[in-house]
Structures are given as structure tokens and as C-alpha cells.
C-alpha positions in Angstrom: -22.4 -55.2 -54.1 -20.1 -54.3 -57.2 -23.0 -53.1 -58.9 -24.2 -51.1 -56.3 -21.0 -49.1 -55.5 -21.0 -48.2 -59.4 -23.9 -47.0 -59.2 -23.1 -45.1 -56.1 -19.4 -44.0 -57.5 -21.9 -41.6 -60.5 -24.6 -40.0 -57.7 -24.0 -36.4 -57.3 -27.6 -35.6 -55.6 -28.4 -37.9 -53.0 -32.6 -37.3 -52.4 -34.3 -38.5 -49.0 -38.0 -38.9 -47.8 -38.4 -37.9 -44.4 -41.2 -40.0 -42.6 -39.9 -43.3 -42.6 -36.7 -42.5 -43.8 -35.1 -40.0 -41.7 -37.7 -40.0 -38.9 -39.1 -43.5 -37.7 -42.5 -42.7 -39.5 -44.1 -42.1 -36.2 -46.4 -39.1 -36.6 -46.0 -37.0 -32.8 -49.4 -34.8 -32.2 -49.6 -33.1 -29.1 -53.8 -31.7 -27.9 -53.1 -28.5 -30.2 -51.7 -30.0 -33.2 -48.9 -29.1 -32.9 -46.3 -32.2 -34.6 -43.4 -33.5 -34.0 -40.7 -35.6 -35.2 -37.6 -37.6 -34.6 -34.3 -37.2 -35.9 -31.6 -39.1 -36.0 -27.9 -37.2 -34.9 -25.8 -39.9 -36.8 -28.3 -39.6 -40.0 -27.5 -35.8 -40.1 -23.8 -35.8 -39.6 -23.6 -38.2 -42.0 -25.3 -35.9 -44.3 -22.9 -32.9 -43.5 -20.4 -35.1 -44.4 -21.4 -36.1 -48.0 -22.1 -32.6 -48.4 -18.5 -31.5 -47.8 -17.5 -34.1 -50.3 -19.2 -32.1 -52.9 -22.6 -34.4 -53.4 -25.7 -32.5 -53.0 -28.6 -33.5 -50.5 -32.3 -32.9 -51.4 -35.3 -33.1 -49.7 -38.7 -34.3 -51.4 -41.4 -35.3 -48.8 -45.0 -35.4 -49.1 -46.0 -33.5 -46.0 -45.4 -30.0 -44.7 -43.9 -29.4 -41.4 -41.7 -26.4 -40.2 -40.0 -29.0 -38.3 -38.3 -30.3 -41.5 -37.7 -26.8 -42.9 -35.6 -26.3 -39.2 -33.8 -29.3 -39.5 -33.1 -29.1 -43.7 -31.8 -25.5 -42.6 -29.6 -26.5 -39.8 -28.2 -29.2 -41.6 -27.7 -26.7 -44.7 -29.5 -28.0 -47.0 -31.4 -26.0 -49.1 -33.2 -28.0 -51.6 -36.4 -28.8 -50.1 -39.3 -30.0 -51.6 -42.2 -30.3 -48.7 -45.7 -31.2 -49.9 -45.6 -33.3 -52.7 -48.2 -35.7 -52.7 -46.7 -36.4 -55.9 -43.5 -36.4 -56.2 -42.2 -36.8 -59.2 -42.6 -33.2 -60.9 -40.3 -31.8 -57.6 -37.7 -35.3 -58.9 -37.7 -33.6 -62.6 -37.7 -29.9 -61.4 -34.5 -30.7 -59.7 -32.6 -32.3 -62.6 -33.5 -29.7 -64.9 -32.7 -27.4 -62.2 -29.0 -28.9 -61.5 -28.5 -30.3 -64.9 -28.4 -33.8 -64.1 -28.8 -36.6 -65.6 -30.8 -39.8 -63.6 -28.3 -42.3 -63.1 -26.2 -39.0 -61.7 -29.2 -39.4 -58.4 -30.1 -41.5 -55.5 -33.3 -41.6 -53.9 -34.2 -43.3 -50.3 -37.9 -44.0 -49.9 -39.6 -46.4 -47.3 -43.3 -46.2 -49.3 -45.1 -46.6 -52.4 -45.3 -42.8 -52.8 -41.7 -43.4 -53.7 -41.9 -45.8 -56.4 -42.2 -43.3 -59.3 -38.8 -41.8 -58.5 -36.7 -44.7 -57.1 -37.9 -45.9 -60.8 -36.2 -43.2 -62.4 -32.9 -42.5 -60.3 -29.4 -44.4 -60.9 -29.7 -45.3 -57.4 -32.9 -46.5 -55.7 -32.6 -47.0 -51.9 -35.1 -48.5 -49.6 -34.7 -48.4 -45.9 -34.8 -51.5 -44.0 -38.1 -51.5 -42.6 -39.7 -49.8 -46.0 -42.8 -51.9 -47.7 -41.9 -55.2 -49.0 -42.9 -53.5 -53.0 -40.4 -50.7 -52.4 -37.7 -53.0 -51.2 -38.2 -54.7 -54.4 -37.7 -52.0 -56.5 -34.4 -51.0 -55.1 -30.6 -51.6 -55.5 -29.8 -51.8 -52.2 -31.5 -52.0 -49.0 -29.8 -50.0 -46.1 -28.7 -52.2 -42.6 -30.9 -50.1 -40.5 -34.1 -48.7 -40.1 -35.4 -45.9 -40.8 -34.5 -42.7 -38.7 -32.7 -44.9 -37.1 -29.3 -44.1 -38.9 -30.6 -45.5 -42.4 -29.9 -42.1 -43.8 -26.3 -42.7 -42.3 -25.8 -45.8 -44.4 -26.5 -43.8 -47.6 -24.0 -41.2 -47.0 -21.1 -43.9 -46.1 -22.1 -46.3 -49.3 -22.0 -43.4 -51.3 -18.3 -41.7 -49.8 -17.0 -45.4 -49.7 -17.6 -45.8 -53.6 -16.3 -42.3 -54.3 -13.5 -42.7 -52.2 -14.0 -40.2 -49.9 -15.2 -41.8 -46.5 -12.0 -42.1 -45.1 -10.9 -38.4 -45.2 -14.1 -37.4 -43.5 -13.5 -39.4 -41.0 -10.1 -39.1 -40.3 -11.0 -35.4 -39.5 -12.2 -36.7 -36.4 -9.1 -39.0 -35.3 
């Protein structure tokens, strides 16, 4: 775990999938087409807390849905990256972008689509219930499932090895 908290002590972008990472993967269609998705409350605090701390939160997902675009925006999070079916380029646009350096990112995936970046970042994060190749590939593997506060787990690793978990939470207490 030492190595993973310096790791997580350097991240300054923390990147997220969003089916299977911050939704449950379930795809929601109602008789019109019309989708739907899950969200966890826990998942999104916790990334409105990181984001006070001063780390940045990026979305790179493979589908489009103007549900995400809602959620990214009430959240406040403005780097978002909807349909990249490879995703990669959207991984380099963003470190050019915020002149960053790799092992200054975390990614969270769940799939194989996510290999090429968790590959690349200084943090690679797989959610518990991601595929068995993707789990392999990462540096740590949150406690719970995705959407089902895995995103959550992220935020507090990453504020616990900066130091700054406890004054986010003591705003509340």
C-alpha cells in the first residue's frame, strides 16, 4: 500500500470511465430510446471534494449520453471526453492540454477499452468488479464496485496520501 499512496501523493488529474465505473455498467433503455443511468451520491461528493483540494477530475468515456454531460456539469467538472471509442488521443490531448506529466494522472477503468491509458498513467485504478485483465494491470483495486461508491474510494486514497482527507471532512463535523 506504500507504493500505492506514492503514487497517489503525485496525481493531480484524477480520470474516470463512467459505465462500469461510476454507473454499475447497467445500460437503462426505455421503448423510445431514451437511456438512462445510475449514479452514485457518495461517488460525486467525493469528487467535489478532491476537487476543492485542488486535483482536477476528467471524464473520458466511450459513449455519448447527455445524461453524463448533466451530471459532469452539476458536479463541475468540465473536462469531458464523451465518445471515445479510443481513448487514448482524449488521455494525450489532456496532458498536453494541462501540461502534465503521466505519473502526475490516475485513471479508473473497469474494461479493456481502458487498458491503453491505465498503461500510461502513474496511477492505474480498476474497480472491484472490472475484468480479471484490467485488474491485472492496475495498482490498486478499489473495495467496492463500480457505481457503487468505487469512484468514492479514489477520491479518499488520493486526499489520504496528500494529506488532505481530514480537512474535507472535518467541514462536515
Amino acid at each position: 500500500m506504500h507504493e500505492v499512496f506514492a503514487k497517489a501523493s503525485a496525481i493531480r488529474l484524477a480520470l474516470f470511465d463512467v459505465d462500469g465505473v461510476l454507473t454499475d455498467g447497467g445500460l437503462y433503455l426505455d421503448d423510445n430510446g431514451q437511456e438512462y443511468k445510475v449514479f452514485h451520491s457518495r461517488d460525486g461528493h467525493g469528487m467535489k471534494m478532491l476537487q476543492h483540494t485542488g486535483v482536477k477530475i476528467g471524464i473520458i468515456t466511450g459513449r455519448t449520453s447527455r445524461v453524463v454531460e448533466y451530471r459532469m456539469e452539476n458536479l463541475g467538472i468540465t473536462l469531458v471526453y464523451q465518445g471515445q471509442k479510443i481513448k487514448l488521443p482524449a488521455y494525450e490531448h489532456l496532458l498536453e492540454k494541462l501540461n502534465l506529466q503521466p505519473h502526475e494522472t490516475a485513471y479508473v477503468g473497469d474494461d479493456v477499452v481502458d487498458l491503453a491509458i491505465m498503461r500510461r498513467v502513474g496511477l492505474a485504478i480498476a474497480v472491484q468488479d472490472a475484468h480479471p485483465l484490467v485488474k491485472q494491470h492496475a495498482h490498486w483495486i478499489t473495495p467496492h464496485l463500480g457505481g457503487k461508491g468505487a469512484a468514492r474510494d479514489v477520491c479518499e486514497l488520493i486526499m489520504e496520501a496528500q494529506g488532505t482527507l481530514k480537512a474535507q471532512l472535518e467541514k462536515y463535523y
